[in-house]
C-alpha positions in Angstrom: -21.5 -3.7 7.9 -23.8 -3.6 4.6 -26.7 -2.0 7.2 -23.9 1.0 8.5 -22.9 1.5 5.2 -26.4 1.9 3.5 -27.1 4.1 6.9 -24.1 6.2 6.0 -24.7 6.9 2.3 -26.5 10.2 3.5 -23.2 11.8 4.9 -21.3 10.7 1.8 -20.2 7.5 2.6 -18.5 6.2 -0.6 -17.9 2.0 0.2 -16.0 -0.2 3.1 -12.3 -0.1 3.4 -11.2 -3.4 4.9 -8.0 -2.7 6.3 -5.8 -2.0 10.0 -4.0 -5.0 10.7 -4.4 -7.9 7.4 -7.5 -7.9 6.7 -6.9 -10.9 4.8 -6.6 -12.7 8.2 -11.0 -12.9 7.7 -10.9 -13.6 4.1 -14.4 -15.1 4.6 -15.8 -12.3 6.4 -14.5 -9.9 3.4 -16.2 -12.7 0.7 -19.3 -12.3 2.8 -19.5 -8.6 3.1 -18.2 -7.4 -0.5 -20.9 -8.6 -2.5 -23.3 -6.9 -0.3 -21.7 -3.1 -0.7 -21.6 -3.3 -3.9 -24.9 -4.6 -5.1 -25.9 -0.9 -2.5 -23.7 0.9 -5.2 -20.8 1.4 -3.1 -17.2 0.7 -3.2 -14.8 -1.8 -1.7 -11.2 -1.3 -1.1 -8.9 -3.3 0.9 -5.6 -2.6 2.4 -3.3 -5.2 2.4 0.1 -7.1 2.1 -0.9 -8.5 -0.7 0.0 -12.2 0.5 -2.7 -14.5 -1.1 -2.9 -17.4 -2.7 -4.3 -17.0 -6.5 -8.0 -18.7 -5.5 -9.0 -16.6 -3.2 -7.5 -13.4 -4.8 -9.4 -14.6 -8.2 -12.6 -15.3 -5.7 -12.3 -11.5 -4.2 -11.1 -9.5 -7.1 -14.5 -9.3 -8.9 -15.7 -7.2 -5.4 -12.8 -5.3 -4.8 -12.1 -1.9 -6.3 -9.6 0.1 -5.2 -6.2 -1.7 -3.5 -3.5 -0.5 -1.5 -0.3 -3.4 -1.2 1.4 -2.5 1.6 5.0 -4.2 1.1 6.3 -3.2 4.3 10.2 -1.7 4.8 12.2 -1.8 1.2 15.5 -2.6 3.1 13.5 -6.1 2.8 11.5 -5.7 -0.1 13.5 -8.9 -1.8 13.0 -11.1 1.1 9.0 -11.0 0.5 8.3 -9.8 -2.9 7.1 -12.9 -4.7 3.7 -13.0 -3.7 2.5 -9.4 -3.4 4.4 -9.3 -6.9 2.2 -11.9 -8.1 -0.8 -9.8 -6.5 0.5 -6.7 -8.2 0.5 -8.5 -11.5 -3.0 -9.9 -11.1 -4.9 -6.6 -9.6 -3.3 -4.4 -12.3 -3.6 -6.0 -14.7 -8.0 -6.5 -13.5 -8.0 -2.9 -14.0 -8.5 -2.1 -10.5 -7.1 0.8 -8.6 -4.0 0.2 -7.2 -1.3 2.0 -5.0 1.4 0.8 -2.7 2.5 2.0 -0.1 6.6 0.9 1.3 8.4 1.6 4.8 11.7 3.6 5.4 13.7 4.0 8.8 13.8 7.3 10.0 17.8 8.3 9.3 18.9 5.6 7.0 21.0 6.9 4.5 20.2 4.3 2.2 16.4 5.1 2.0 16.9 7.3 -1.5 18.9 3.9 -2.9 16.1 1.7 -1.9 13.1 4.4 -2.7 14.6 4.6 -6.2 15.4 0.9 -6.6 11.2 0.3 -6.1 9.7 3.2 -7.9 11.8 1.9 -10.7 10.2 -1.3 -10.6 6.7 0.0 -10.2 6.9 2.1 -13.2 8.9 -1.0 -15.3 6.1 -3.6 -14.7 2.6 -1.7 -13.3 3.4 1.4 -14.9 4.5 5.1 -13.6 1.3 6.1 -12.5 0.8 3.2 -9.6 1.0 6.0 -6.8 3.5 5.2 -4.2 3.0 5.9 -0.3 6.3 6.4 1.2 6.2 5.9 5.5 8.9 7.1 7.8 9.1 4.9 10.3 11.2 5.0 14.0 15.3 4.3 13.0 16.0 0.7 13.0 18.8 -0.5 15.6 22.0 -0.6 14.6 21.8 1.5 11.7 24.0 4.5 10.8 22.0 7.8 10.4 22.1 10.5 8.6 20.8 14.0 10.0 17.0 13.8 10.8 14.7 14.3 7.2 17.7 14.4 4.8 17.1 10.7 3.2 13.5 10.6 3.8 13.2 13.8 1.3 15.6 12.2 -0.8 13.6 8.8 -1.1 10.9 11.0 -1.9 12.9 12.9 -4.8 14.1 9.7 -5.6 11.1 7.9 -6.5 9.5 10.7 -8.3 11.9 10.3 -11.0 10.3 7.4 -12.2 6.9 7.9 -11.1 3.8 10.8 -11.1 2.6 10.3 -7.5 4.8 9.5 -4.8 3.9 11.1 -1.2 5.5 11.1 1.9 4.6 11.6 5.5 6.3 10.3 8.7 5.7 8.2 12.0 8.5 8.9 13.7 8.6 11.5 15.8 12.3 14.0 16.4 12.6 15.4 19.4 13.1 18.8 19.3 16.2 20.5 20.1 
């Protein structure tokens, strides 16, 4: 990796981004391979869940600059936010870049309640300048819907009440009448 990334500085190559999947899954590999970018001058950045105990976070931080916490759908944010919280809380407050990115269902008309609910947060505790990703996923089962787009603009409009960058793009695909 260090030898692609050196070989790729010519075409602008900027750093590694360790990410597609959790790339926390080869937390030794990333310890391995971090150092190594940046003593070529380049960057590290890591896209993850955020789900790490506070050794190895402390261990990777001092390599890692840029972060994206990836806290999957908000209809379930409180089931799983006490660790990436405590991630949050430790990467911010290291100065790093950070942004999160959260998970909508295409159609849910509670997507602006729960977009608002966590850009709320964001802004309260890592301030209103965290940019937030907002997905559109495929509709979950069982859920009632709302015309195709409505709540996903809305969640956007939502969150950008309490924060300064918020965008938006979907996954799921509409058939087209």
């Amino acid at each position: 990796v260090r030898d692609l990334a050196a070989a790729l500085r010519s075409k602008d190559c900027c750093g590694v981004l360790y990410g597609y999947g959790e790339p926390l899954m080869w937390y030794e590999f990333i310890l391995a391979c971090a150092p190594l970018i940046k003593k070529l001058g380049l960057a590290n950045a890591i896209e993850t869940s955020g789900y790490m105990n506070r050794e190895p976070l402390e261990t990777l931080l001092p390599f890692l600059d840029a972060w994206n916490i990836d806290v999957g759908y908000l209809g379930l944010w409180d089931l799983r936010r006490m660790t990436s919280e405590r991630t949050l809380d430790r990467v911010v407050a290291s100065g790093r870049h950070v942004e999160v990115t959260a998970h909508l269902h295409a159609g849910d008309w509670r997507a602006p309640q729960h977009a608002e609910a966590f850009a709320k947060k964001i802004a309260q505790y890592w301030g209103e300048v965290i940019p937030l990703h907002l997905i559109e996923e495929a509709p979950a089962w069982n859920l009632p819907l709302q015309p195709a787009e409505q709540p996903f603009r809305q969640a956007k409009d939502a969150a950008l009440a309490y924060l300064h960058h918020v965008d938006s793009r979907s996954r799921y695909h509409r058939d087209k009448d």
